[in-house]
N, C-alpha and C positions, 0 to 999 in steps of 0.2 A: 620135276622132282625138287630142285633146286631151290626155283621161286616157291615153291608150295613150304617147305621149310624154313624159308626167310619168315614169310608171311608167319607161321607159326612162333619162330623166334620173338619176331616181333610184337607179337600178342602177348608173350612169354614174358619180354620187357616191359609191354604196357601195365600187365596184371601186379609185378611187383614194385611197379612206380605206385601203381594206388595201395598196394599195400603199407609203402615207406610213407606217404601221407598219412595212411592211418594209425602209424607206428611213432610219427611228429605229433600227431593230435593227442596220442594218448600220453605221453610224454609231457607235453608241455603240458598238458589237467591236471596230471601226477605233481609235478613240482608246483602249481599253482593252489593244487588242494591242501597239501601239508604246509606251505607255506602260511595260507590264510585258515589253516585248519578246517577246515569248509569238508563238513562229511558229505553232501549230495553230490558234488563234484567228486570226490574216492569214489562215490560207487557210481560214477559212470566210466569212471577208468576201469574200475573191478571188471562189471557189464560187459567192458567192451573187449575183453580178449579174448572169449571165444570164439568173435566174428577175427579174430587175428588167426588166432590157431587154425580153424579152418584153412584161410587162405593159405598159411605156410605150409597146410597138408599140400592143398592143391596143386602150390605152385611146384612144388618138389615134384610131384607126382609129374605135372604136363614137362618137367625137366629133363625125368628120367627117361620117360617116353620118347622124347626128341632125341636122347643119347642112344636109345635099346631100338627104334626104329630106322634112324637114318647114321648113326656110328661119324660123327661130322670130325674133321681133322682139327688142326693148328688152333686157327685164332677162335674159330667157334668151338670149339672143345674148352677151351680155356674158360670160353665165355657160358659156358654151361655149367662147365664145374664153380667157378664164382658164384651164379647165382643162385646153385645150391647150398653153397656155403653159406652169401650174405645174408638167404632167404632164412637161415637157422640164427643167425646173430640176430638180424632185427626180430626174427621171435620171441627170443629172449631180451631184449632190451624193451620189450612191450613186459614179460613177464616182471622182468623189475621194476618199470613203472608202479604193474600192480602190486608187487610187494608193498612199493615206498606209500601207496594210499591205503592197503588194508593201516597201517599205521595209525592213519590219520584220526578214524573213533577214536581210541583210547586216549590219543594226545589229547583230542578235543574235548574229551571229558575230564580233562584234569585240570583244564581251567586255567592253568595260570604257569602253562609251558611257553617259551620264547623262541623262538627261530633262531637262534645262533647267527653275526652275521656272516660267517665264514660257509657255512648252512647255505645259504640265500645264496653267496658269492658263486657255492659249485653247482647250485641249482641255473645261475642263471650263465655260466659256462660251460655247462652240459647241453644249457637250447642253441645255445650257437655250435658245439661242437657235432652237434646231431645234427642241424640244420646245414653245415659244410659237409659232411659223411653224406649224408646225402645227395645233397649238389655233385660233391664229385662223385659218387656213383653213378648218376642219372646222366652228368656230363662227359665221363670217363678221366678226371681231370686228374692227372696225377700231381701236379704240384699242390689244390687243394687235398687231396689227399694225406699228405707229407705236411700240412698244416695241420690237419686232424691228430694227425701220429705226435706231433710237438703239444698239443692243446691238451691230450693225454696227462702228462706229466707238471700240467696246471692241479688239473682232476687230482690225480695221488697225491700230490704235496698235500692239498688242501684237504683230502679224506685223511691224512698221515696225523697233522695238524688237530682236526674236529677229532679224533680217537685220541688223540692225546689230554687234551682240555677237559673233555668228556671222564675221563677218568678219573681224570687230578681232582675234578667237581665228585666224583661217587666217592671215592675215598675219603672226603671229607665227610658226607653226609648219603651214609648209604639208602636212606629213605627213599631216596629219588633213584630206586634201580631201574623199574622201569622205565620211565619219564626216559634217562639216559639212554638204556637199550634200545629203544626206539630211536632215538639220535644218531645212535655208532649206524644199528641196519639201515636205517634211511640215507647214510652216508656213504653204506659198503653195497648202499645198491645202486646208488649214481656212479659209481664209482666204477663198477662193473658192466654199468650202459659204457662209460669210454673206454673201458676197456673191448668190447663188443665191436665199438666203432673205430680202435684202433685194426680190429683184426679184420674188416669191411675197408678200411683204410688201405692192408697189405695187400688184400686181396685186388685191389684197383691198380696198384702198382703192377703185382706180379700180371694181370691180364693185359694192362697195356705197353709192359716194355719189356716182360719174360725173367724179370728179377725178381727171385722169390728173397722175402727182407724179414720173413718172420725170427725171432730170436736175436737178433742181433741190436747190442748193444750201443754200435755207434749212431750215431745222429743223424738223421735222412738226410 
């Protein structure tokens, strides 16, 4: 009974490692589409979250089942309950992907919108920050972990930063509402990927050392 659970665990593991691939791929499209404003590229980010959602049904489901079939203690309860959780963040850090490219038409039809480079700067420390979230999930690593959780607080500076700039430009010249709008959401949705991969971040910690760190303000 033992080994037949492992074995299933294990499948359990395998299943939401391809899914975190496919939650990097659509990601790094995402920030490459709006970046070069490239509308085919948006709509293979768009496309591709249904095959995402799916998989987070599934994976949820084959989780609950290994909890409602075999009731497992300590460390593998820990590690079920995490992967239910992380299994719902990377859900949604695919969903904001696709938010940030629904954007990308409108931008790209206006012709003569610029990529801020503070824009570019959290785009291209979101692929690292999701790219380490990862890793230490896959690894169980907690010090990359607690790397994640600090690379965070890059992320909100520089969304704090882009909503401010952003405004100070609409108030001069409100013509440009949309154009800006689009700006702040594509900036409050990266934004909320590190945020996603901070709370995949706790979740690493509290499974492999029984510290739960959520809410807390001091510095890992």
């Amino acid at each position: 009974m033992a080994h037949h659970f492992d074995d299933l665990l294990d499948s359990l593991r395998n299943r939401i490692a391809r899914m975190t691939a496919l939650v990097q791929d659509i990601v790094e499209k995402s920030a490459e589409s709006f970046v070069n404003l490239d509308e085919v590229l948006a709509r293979q980010v768009i496309s591709a979250d249904d095959l995402i959602d799916e998989e987070e049904v599934h994976i949820e489901k084959q989780a609950i089942d290994l909890l409602a079939l075999y009731q497992p203690a300590a460390s593998d309860l820990r590690t079920l309950t995490m992967i239910i959780k992380v299994n719902g963040d990377f859900e949604r850090i695919a969903d904001c992907a696709v938010n940030v490219a629904q954007r990308v038409p409108l931008l790209a039809k206006m012709g003569d919108y610029i990529i801020s480079s503070d824009l570019k700067l959290m785009a291209s420390t979101l692929g690292t920050t999701l790219r380490d979230t990862i890793n230490a999930y896959n690894l169980s690593n907690i010090e990359l972990a607690k790397q994640v959780m600090r690379s965070d607080e890059v992320l909100d500076a520089l969304y704090h930063q882009i909503v401010e700039d952003t405004l100070a430009v609409l108030e001069s010249d409100q013509h440009r509402a949309n154009r800006d709008l689009s700006t702040i959401m594509i900036a409050k949705n990266l934004e909320r990927i590190g945020d996603h991969c901070t709370n995949i971040a706790e979740d690493i910690i509290y499974v492999q050392s029984g510290r739960i760190i959520r809410h807390r303000s001091a510095p890992v």
